[in-house]
Structure formats: C-alpha cells, structure tokens
N, C-alpha and C positions, 0 to 999 in steps of 0.2 A: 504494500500500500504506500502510497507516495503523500511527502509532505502535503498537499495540498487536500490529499482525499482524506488522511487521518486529521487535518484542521475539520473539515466540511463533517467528517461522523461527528466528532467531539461539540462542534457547535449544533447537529441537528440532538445528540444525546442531550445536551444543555436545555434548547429549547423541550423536550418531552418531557424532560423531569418537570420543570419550571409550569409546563402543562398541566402536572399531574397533581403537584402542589397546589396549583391555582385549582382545581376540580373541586381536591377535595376541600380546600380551603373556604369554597363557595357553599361547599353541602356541609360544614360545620354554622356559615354564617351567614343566611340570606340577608339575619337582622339587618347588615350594611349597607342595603341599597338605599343608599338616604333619596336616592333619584332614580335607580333602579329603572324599572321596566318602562315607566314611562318616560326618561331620559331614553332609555333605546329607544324609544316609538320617535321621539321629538326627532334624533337622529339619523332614523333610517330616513325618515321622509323628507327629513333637508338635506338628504343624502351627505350626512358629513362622514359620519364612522359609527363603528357598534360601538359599544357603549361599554365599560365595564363597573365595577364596583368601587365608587369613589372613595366613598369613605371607609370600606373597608378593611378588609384583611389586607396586608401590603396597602393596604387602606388605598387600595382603590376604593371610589366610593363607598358602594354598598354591597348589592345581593351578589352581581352575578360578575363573572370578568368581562362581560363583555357590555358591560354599561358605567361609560368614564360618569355620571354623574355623583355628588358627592355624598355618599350613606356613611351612617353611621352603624358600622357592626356588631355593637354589643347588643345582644337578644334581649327582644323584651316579651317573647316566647313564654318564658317558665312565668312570670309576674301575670302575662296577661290570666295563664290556663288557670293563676289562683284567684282570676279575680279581683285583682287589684289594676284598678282603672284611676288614671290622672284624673284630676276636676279644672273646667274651663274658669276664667276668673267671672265672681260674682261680686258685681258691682255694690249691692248692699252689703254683702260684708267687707268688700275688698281684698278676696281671697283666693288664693289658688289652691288646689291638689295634688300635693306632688306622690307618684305611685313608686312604693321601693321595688324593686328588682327582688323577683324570688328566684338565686340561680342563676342566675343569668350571666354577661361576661365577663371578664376578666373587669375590676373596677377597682376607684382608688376611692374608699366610702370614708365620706366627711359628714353621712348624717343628711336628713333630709333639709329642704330650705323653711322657713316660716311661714305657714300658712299667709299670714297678715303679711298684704304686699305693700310695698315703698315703692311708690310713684317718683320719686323724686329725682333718681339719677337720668343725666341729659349726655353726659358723655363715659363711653368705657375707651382707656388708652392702654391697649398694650406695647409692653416696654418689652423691646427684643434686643437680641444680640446684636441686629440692624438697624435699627433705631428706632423711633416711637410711630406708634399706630394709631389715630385718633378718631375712634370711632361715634358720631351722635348717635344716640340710641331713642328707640319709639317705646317708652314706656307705657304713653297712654295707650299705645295700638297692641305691643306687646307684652302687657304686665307678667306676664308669668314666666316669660323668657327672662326679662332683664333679671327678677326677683332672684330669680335663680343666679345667673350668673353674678350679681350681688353678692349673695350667700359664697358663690363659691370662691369668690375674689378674698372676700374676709379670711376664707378656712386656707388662703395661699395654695389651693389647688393648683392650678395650672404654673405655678411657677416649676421652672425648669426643665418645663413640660417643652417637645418639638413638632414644628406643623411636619408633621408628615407623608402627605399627597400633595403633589403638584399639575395641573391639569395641561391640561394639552393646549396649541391654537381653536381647536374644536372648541374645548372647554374650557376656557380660561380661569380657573379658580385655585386658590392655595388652600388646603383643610385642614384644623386645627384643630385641640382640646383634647385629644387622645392625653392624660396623665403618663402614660406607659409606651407611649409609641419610641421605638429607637430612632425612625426614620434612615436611616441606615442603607434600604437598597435589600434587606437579606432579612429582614424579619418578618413572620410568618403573621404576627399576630395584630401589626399595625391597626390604627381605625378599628379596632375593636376592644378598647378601654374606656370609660364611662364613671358616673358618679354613683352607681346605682340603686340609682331613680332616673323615671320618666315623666315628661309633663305635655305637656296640648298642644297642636298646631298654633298659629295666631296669626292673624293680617296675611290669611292666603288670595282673599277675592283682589282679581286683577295683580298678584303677585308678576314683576319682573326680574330677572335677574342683569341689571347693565351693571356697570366698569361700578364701580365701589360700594356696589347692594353686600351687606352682611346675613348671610343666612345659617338655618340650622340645616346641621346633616341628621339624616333620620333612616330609621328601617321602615318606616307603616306610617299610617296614622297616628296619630300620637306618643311616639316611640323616642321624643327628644330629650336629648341629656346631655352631654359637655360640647359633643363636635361641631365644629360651624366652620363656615366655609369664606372666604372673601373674593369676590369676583372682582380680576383687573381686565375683562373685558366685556363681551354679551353675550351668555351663556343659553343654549337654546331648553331651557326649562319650564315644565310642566309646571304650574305652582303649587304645589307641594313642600316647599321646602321654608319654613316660617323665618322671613326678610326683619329682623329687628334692627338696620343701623346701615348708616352710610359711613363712609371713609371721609374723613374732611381734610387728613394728612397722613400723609407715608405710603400711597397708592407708589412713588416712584419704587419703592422698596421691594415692593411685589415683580412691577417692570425688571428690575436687577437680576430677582432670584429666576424669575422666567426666561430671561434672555441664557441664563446660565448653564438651565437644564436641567433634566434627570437624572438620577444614579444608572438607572434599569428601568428603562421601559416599559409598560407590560403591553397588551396587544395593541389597547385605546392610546397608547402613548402618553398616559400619567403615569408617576411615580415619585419615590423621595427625592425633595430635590435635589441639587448639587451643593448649590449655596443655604447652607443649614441656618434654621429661623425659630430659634431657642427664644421661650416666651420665660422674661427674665422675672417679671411681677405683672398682674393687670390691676388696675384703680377704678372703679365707679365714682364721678363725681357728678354734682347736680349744677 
C-alpha cells in the first residue's frame, strides 16, 4: 500500500469512527436539538445544508448531527416522565416555575432560582477572556429567563465556564453556558451540561434570529436551562428558541473568533472554536 492510499484509509477510518460517535452520541441525546428538526426543515428548503445538533453533544446544537441549529442536550426526558413541569410567569404573583431535572444530564446544580421574579435587570455583561459582552436584556418580555440567569450569575455558575459550539456561514451563532463543556475539538459530552432545572419558552410570536439576537438553546418545548446562543449574523430559525437580549457591545468579538474557525468540523460545519471564549464572570445590572 502506498503512502498516499494508507493516508486516504486512515482519514476514511477517522471519518467512520467520528461517524459512529456522533450516532450514538445522538441516540444518548436528542435532549440537544435546541433547533433540531425544525432548523433542518428551515435549511433544506433554503437549500443551505442539513442541519446538525447545535447545542449538543460536541455540542453541536441539539438532537441530531445533522441539524447545525443550536440545542441544548441535557435531557429533560426523566423530569418530564415525573411530572415535573416549569410554570409560565404569573403576572399576579410575579412568578415563575422552575422544574428540577429528575436524572437527567450531566449538571452543575446551584439549586433552583426564586420563585418571586426581579424585573429589574436591563443589562447582562459577560466578561470573557476577549473582552466584555454587553448584553440588554427583555425582562418585561422574558421574566423567567433573565430571573434565572440572575440567580445563576449570583451562584458564579458560569464563571470559567467555555462557549463551546461555533456555527457555520449557514448558521452564524457562538453557544454558551455549558458549566462542563471542555470545548476542546474531542469531547464527547459538550452542550450537554445544565443547571438542573428547566423553565418556559418566552417572546416566541414573531421570534427573529439577526446579527446580535441572544437566544436560549433548548431540546423541546420548554426544556430551557443554562445554554444560549448569540447570533453574529441571520440565522434561518424557526422560532422556537426564546430571544431574551440584544448585543449593544462586543459583536466585533464574535466577528474574530469566526473568522478564526473551528477545531473539527463536524458535517454542518460547526464546532469548538479555535479562538477559545472563556466566560470569566457574568453581572446583571438594572
């Protein structure tokens, strides 16, 4: 066998393992398709590319590998089958429900957030190893989102936490909040760490995804918990995916790490990216 035929085995043996990984990777975690099947639908028909699991395992987005939108993989499978369902926020009490995870994935538990929601934060800034994030947040539209990521800001969750999916031209998005994610290129288990708990869609009617929308990564209906995503372009999304915040600084940051690239592609052409985006503290202020 000649030098160029034993490269060519060794790269198609590369690709089948990496295949087979991702298979089963998928039949461990549909939870991840924060975008899943209806990103594949949005995709074929703008004929851009299949789609895989954004926020996923390898944290591709979500369910499947072949839908780049961005899910989030920790199951909320075992939680749902006990019965334990999030509550929409209610305006007379000013409350959310947040639903613990029974079993569910891999998670860095801080405890649940406060029922009684705080209206009051207007900006979340994350402070990365590239420089600051500065996010305005819809508190009034998405109470149960911010409350949460409040609570989790306090309990210093996501500190030294890394975004670990980065999206394609197709799908322009960086995904975040994985506690656990190595982002690395080689870990199996990416986009599928969580706080767990889940909480409610929020401000889906007329949801868009353009250049500095902040959204949640999700596996289902209601299945949100730490991961969220930040679009530096226009992502072709189903709305589905609850939009709580715009970028008001440090979209250039994002521009950088995409020009940069990925470790390891996977079929959708997301992956960890190259230039690593280490969340150093996040702040809620009003």
């Amino acid at each position: 066998m000649s030098g160029k035929e034993r490269q060519k085995q060794l790269a198609r043996e590369h690709y089948e393992r990496q295949t087979q990984r991702r298979v089963e990777r998928e039949a461990r975690a549909k939870r991840n398709a924060i975008i899943g099947s209806t990103v594949a639908g949005v995709v074929v028909v703008a004929g851009v590319i299949a789609a895989t699991t954004l926020f996923g395992g390898s944290d591709t987005t979500a369910t499947a590998t072949t839908d780049p939108a961005p899910s989030d993989n920790a199951s909320p499978a075992a939680s749902a089958a006990a019965g334990a369902q999030p509550k929409a926020f209610d305006p007379a009490g000013g409350t959310c429900g947040y639903a613990a995870e029974a079993g569910g994935g891999p998670a860095k538990n801080v405890g649940l957030p406060p029922e009684k929601v705080d209206l009051t934060p207007k900006t979340m800034t994350l402070k990365t190893n590239q420089g600051d994030i500065v996010i305005k947040v819809s508190a009034d539209k998405t109470p149960c989102t911010i409350n949460s990521f409040a609570f989790l800001a306090k309990k210093k969750y996501f500190d030294g936490s890394k975004c670990h999916r980065l999206g394609s031209d197709q799908f322009p998005m960086l995904q975040c909040g994985d506690p656990l994610a190595k982002a690395d290129g080689k870990s199996q288990t990416d986009g599928q760490g969580g706080p767990g708990y889940r909480f409610v869609n929020e401000n889906l009617e007329g949801a868009k995804y353009t250049r500095g929308v902040v959204a949640m990564a999700n596996s289902g209906p209601d299945t949100n918990g730490s991961q969220f995503f930040i679009v530096f372009g226009d992502a072709p999304l189903t709305p589905d995916y609850t939009p709580f915040g715009t970028v008001t600084k440090g979209l250039e940051i994002l521009d950088k790490v995409n020009k940069a690239g990925v470790i390891t592609p996977g079929p959708d052409g997301t992956g960890a990216p190259k230039e690593t985006v280490e969340i150093k503290d996040v702040t809620m202020s009003s």
